[in-house]
MARNURO-191549 format. One record per residue (C-alpha): x, y, z. Coordinates in steps of 0.02 Angstrom, whole numbers, plus 50000, padded with zeros to 5 digits. Layout:
% MARNURO-191549
x, y, z
X, Y, Z
...
//
This chain:
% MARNURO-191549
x, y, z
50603, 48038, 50724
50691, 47877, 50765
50760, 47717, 50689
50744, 47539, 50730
50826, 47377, 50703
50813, 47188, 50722
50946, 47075, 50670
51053, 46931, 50694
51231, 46918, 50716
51250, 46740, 50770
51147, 46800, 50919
50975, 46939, 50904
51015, 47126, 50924
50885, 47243, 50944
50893, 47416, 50945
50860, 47606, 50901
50925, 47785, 50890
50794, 47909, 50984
50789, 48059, 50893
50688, 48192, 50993
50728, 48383, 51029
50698, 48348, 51216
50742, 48248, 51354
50633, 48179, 51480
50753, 48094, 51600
50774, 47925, 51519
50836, 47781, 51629
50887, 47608, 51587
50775, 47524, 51677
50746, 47341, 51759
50585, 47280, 51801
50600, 47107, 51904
50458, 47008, 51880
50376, 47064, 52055
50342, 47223, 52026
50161, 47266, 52017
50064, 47296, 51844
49913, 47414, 51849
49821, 47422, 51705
49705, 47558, 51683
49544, 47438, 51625
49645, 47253, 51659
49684, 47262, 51823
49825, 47193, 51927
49978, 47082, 51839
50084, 47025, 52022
50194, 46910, 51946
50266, 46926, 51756
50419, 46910, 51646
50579, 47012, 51700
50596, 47157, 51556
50752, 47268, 51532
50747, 47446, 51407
50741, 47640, 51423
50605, 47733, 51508
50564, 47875, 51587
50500, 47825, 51758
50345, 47960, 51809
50259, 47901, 51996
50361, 47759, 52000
50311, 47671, 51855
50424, 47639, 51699
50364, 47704, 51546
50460, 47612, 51418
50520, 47664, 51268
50605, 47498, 51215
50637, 47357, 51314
50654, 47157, 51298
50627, 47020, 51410
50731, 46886, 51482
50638, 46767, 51351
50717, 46875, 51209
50547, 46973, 51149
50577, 47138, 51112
50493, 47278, 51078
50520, 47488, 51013
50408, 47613, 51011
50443, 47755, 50862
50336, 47920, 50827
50189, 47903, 50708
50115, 48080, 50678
49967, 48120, 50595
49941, 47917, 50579
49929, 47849, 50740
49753, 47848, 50816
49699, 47777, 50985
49515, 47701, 50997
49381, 47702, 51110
49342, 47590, 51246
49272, 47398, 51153
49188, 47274, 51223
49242, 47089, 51228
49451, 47157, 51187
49558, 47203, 51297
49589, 47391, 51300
49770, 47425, 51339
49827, 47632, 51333
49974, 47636, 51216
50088, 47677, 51375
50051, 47502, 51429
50084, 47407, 51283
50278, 47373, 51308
50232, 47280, 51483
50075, 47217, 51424
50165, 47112, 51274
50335, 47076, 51373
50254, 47024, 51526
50164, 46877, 51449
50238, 46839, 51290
50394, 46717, 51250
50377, 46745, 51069
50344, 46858, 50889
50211, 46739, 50888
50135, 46732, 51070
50105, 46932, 51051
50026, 46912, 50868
49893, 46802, 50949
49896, 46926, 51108
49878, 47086, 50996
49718, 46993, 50909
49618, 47011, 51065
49701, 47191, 51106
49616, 47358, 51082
49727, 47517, 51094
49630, 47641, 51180
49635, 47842, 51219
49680, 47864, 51396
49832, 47956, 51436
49941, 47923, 51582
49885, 48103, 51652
49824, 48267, 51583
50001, 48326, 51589
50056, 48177, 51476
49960, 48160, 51336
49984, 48013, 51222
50124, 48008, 51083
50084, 47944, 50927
50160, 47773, 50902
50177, 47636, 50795
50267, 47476, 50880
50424, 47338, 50807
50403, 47179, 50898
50531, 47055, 50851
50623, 46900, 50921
50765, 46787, 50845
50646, 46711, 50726
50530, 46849, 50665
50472, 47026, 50656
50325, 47112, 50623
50275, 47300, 50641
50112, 47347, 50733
50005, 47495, 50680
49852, 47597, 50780
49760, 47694, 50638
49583, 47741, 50593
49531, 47605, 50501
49596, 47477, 50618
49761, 47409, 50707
49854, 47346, 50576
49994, 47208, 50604
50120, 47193, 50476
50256, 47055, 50426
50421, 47144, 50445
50539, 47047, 50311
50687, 47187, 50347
50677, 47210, 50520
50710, 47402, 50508
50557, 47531, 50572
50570, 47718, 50566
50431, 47836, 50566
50300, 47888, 50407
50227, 47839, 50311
50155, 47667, 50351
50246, 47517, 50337
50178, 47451, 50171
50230, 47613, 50097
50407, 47624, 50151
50412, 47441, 50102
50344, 47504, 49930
50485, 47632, 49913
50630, 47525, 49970
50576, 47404, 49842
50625, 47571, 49703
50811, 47542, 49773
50826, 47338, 49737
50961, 47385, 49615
51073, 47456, 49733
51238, 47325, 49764
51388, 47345, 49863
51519, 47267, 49725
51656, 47334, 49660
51603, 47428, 49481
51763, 47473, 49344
51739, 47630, 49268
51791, 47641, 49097
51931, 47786, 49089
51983, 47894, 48935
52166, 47935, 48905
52154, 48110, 48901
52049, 48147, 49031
52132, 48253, 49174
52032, 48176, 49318
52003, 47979, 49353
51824, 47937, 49377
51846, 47775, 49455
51769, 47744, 49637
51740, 47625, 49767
51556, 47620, 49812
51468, 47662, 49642
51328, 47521, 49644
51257, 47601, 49796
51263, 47786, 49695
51072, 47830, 49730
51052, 47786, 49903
50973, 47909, 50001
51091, 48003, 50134
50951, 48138, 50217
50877, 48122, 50371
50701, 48114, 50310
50614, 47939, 50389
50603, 47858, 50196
50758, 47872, 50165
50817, 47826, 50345
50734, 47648, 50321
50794, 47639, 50134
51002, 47662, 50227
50958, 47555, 50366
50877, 47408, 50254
51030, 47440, 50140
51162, 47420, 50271
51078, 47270, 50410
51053, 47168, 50215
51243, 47202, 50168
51326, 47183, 50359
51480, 47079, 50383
51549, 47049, 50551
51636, 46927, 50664
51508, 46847, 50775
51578, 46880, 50924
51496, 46998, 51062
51612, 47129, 51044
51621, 47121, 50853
51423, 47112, 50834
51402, 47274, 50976
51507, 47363, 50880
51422, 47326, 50703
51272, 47354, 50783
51320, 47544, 50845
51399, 47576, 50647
51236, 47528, 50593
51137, 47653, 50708
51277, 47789, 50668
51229, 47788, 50500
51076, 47845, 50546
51101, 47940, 50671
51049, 48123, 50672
51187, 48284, 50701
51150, 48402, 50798
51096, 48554, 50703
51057, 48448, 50552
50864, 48442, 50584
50747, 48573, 50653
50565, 48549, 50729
50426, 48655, 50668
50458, 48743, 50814
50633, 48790, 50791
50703, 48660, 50916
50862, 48539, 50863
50802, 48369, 50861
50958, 48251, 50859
50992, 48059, 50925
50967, 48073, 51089
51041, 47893, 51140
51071, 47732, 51060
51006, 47551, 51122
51089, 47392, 51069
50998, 47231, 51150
51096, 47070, 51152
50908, 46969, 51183
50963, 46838, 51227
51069, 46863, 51362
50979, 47001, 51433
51110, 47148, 51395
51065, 47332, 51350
51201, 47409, 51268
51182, 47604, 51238
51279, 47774, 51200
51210, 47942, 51211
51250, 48109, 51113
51379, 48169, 51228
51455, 47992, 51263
51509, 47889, 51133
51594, 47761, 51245
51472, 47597, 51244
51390, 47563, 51399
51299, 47415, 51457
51176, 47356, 51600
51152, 47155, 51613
51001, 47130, 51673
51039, 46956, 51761
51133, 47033, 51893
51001, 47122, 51960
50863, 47035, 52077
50729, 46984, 51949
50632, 46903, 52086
50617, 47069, 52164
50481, 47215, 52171
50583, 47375, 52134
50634, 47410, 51990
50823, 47447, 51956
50856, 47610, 51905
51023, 47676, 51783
51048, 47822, 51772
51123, 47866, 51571
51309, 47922, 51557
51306, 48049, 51458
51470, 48148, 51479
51613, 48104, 51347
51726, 47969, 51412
51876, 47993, 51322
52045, 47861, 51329
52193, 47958, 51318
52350, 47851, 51269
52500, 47963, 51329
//
């Protein structure tokens, strides 16, 4: 399970928590715009747009989870189960396997817009990157500064949806959780009096009482119903430090303890790492489970003219200030 977010703060952050029960060696990772594209029925991309985000990198190939590129398009990819569904080869589209998409998008596309007209043409198709890694289910947030909209592979079609709150987590589909959050309009963040009778021996008054009925579990509704709830009501400075940090309390709320949430299979699923993408100036901010000190890779001072991808490793053992 995993959250997603698009919003700006002056400038456009994008990011996620990655809530799995597993890792599997996640990087930050740079791809210049030199480094060679194959796609498994499009053939060869040489030259494309420079793209920063976390992947796992399997025979030298990224395999992004979320990434943006230096024109500020972003994209996240978030579990689907028992939704997603991968087609057949079509002719006349062009089939792209799901663990393309990221580059296929970012590498061409400036805008929200450029990859709505780009995902018209696009057919997702059912061809894993080996037999040892099968396909996840996915369902994609593409944003930029101006828009967002949520992509969606099912069996009746790939469905592309306006995304008015910028927030994505997992099921059901979009429309539904936009549905449900619509149940919660009533929630507000101002201050409400609490009438108090004299002979009471407890006060009832509380700070926080227009949002009583907001969901606080870790189930994916009522994720997206916190996360809407808390991008719509943010206040910071707009500064770079100020917005980070906003960004990160946002996630946190979210975020998954260890021990909280179990797999069908007994395993701990928790937030693995958290991603905070200043788009616009290229910088991937993250923190991991074990590291809660913000980290950050700029992506412009790496060679983006270059062939190799740059490669950093996560941080992930607590890095903790002591004073005296």
């Amino acid at each position: 399970m995993c959250t997603a977010l698009s919003i700006c703060m002056g400038t456009h952050y994008f990011g996620r928590n990655l809530d799995l029960d597993r890792s599997y060696g996640e990087e930050v990772c740079v791809m210049p715009r030199r480094f060679p594209l194959h796609f498994r029925t499009r053939g060869d991309m040489s030259h494309h747009y420079a793209m920063i985000g976390m992947a796992t990198v399997m025979e030298g190939i990224p395999l992004f989870y979320d990434a943006a590129n230096e024109y500020g398009l972003s994209i996240a990819g978030l579990r689907f189960p028992g939704n997603a569904w991968y087609a057949p080869m079509a002719e006349g589209k062009d089939n792209i396997t799901p663990f393309e998409l990221i580059p296929w998008i970012l590498g061409q596309c400036r805008t929200t817009a450029d990859a709505k007209n780009l995902l018209s043409h696009m057919n997702l198709v059912d061809i894993p990157f080996s037999p040892q890694l099968p396909l996840a289910p996915l369902h994609w947030i593409i944003s930029d500064r101006e828009q967002s909209i949520v992509l969606e592979p099912m069996r009746d079609g790939l469905h592309i949806h306006e995304n008015p709150v910028g927030v994505l987590t997992n099921n059901p589909p979009f429309a539904q959780q936009l549905e449900n959050l619509a149940a919660y309009s009533h929630l507000r963040t101002d201050y409400i009096a609490v009438p108090c009778e004299e002979n009471l021996p407890y006060v009832t008054d509380s700070l926080g009482l227009g949002a009583v009925g907001l969901p606080g579990d870790v189930s994916s509704m009522s994720r997206f119903v916190r996360m809407a709830f808390g991008s719509a009501n943010s206040v910071c400075d707009e500064t770079e430090s100020a917005a980070v940090g906003q960004f990160f309390h946002l996630l946190d709320a979210v975020a998954m303890i260890k021990g909280v949430c179990r797999t069908d299979e007994g395993a701990l699923e928790y937030t693995k790492y958290s991603a905070c993408m200043n788009t616009q100036q290229g910088l991937y901010y993250y923190t991991t489970y074990g590291n809660r000190r913000i980290c950050c890779v700029d992506m412009h001072k790496t060679d983006l003219e270059g062939s190799s991808v740059s490669r950093f490793p996560l941080l992930t053992n607590e890095s903790i200030c002591y004073q005296n």
